[in-house]
C-alpha positions in Angstrom: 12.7 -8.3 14.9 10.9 -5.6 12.9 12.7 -3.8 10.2 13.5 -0.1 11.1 14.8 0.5 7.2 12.4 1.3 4.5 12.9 -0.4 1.2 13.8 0.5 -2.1 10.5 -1.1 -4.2 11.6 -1.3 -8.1 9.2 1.7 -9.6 9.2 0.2 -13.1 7.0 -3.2 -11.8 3.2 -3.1 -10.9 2.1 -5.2 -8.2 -0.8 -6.7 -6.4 -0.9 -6.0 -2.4 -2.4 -9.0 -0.5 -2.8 -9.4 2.8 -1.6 -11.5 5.2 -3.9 -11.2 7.8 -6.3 -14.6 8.2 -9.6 -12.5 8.1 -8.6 -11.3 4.9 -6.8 -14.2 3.7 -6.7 -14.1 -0.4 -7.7 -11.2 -0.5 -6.1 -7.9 -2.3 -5.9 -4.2 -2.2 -8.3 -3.0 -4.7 -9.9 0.4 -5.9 -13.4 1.2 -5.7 -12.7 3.9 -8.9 -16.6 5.3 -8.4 -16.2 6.4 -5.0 -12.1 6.8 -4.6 -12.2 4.4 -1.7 -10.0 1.8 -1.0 -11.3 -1.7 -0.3 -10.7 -5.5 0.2 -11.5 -7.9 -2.6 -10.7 -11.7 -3.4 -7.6 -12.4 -5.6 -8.0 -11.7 -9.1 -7.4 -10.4 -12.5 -9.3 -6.5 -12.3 -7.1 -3.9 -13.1 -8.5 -2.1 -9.6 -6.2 -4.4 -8.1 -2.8 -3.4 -9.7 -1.1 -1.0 -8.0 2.6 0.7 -8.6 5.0 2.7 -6.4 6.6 6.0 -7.5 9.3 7.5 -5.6 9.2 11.0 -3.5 12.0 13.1 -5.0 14.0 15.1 -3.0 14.1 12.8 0.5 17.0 11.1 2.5 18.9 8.0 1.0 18.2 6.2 4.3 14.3 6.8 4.2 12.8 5.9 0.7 9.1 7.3 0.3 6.5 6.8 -2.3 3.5 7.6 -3.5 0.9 4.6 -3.5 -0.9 4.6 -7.2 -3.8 2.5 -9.0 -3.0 1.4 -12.7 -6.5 2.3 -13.1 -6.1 6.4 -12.3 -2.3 6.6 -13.1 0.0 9.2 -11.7 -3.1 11.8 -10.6 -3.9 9.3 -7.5 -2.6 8.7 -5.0 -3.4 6.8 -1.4 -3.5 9.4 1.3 -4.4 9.7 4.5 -7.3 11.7 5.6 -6.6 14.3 8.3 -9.4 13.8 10.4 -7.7 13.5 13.5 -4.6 14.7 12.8 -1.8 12.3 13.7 -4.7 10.2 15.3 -6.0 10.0 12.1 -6.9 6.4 10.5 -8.9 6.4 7.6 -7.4 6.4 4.1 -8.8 7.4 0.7 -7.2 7.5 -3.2 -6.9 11.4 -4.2 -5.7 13.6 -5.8 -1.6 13.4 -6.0 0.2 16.2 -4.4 3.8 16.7 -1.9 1.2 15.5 1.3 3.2 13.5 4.3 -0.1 11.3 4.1 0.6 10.5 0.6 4.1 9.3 1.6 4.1 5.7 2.5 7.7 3.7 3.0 7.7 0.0 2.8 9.3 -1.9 6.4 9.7 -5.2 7.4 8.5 -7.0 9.9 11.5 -9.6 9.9 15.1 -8.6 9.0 15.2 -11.0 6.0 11.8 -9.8 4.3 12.5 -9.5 0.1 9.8 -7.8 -1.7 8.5 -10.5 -4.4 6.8 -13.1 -5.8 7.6 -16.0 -2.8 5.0 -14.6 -0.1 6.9 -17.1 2.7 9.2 -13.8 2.5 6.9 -11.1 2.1 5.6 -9.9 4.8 6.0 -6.2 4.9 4.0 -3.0 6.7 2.9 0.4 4.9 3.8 3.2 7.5 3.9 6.8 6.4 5.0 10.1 7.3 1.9 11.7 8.5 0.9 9.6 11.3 4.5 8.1 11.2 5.5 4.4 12.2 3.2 4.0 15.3 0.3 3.3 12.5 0.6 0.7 9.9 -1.5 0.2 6.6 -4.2 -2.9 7.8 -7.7 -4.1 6.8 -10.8 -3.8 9.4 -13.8 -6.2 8.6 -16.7 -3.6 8.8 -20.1 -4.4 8.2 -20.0 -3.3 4.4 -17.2 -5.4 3.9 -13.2 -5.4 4.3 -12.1 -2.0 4.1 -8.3 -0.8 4.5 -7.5 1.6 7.1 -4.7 2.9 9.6 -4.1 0.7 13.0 -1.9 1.2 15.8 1.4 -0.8 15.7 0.7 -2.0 19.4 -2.3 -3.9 18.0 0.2 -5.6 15.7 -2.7 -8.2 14.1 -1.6 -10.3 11.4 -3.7 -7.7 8.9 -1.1 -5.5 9.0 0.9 -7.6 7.4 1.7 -7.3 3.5 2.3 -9.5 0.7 3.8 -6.8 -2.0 3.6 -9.4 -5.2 5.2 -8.6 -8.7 2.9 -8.9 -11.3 4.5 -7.0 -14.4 6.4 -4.4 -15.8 4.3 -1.2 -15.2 6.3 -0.1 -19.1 4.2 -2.5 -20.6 0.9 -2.0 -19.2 0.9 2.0 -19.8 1.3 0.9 -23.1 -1.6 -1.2 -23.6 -3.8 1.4 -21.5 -3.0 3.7 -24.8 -4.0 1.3 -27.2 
């Protein structure tokens, strides 16, 4: 049964987003910071690879939204959706924060007893937001320059559209060091 709630992610954590899918198996979101794309790269330490959630304001109790942010660009960037073809539209891009429905991603299950954590037999979660809304789901395509993330129909349901969202430290603590 796919979840039809969004959840409520802890904003105060970073974490790495990994995919589920088997083409992209071990592999995590990451940020190309030269060019603001996003990309697909094998599990490791970078900081490009550590992202944080930060909640929309002023939105329904029911329907929790966020804003999708690298540790590497902070609270200026944000993941967004790229109106090319309007609602149609699939490619994504890390810009410029701002009150954009493309910028506005909710977390969803895809089985009723998902928890968002470190135990990946339970987290498997889809990236939907209010732009294109929750017929298109955050996935990976396998392009020719490599693994890139992108928006996908949820009738293709393939298994990259499927999230690991794995807790990998107190977003506090990392600021901090940054400002060292």
């Amino acid at each position: 049964m796919i979840g039809d709630l969004s959840f409520r992610i802890d904003c105060t954590r970073i974490y790495r987003l990994v995919s589920n899918g088997s083409r992209a198996a071990e592999m995590a979101l990451a940020l190309d910071p030269s060019k603001s794309e996003l990309t697909m790269l094998p599990i490791g330490t970078s900081p490009t690879q550590l992202w944080y959630f930060s909640l929309v304001p002023d939105r329904e109790p029911s329907h929790y939204a966020y804003w999708i942010r690298n540790i590497v660009r902070g609270d200026d960037y944000s993941v967004d959706v790229i109106n090319d073809n309007d609602t149609e539209s699939r490619s994504l891009n890390f810009t410029n924060t701002g009150r954009y429905t493309g910028q506005f991603w909710s977390i969803r299950s895809w089985e009723s007893d998902s928890r968002i954590g470190g135990n990946r037999e339970h987290s498997d979660f889809r990236l939907t937001n209010d732009f294109t809304g929750l017929k298109r789901c955050f996935s990976v395509d396998n392009e020719p320059t490599g693994f890139k993330a992108k928006l996908r129909d949820l009738t293709d349901a393939t298994e990259e559209m499927r999230w690991s969202i794995i807790d990998v430290g107190e977003l506090r603590l990392l600021k901090e060091d940054k400002e060292d």
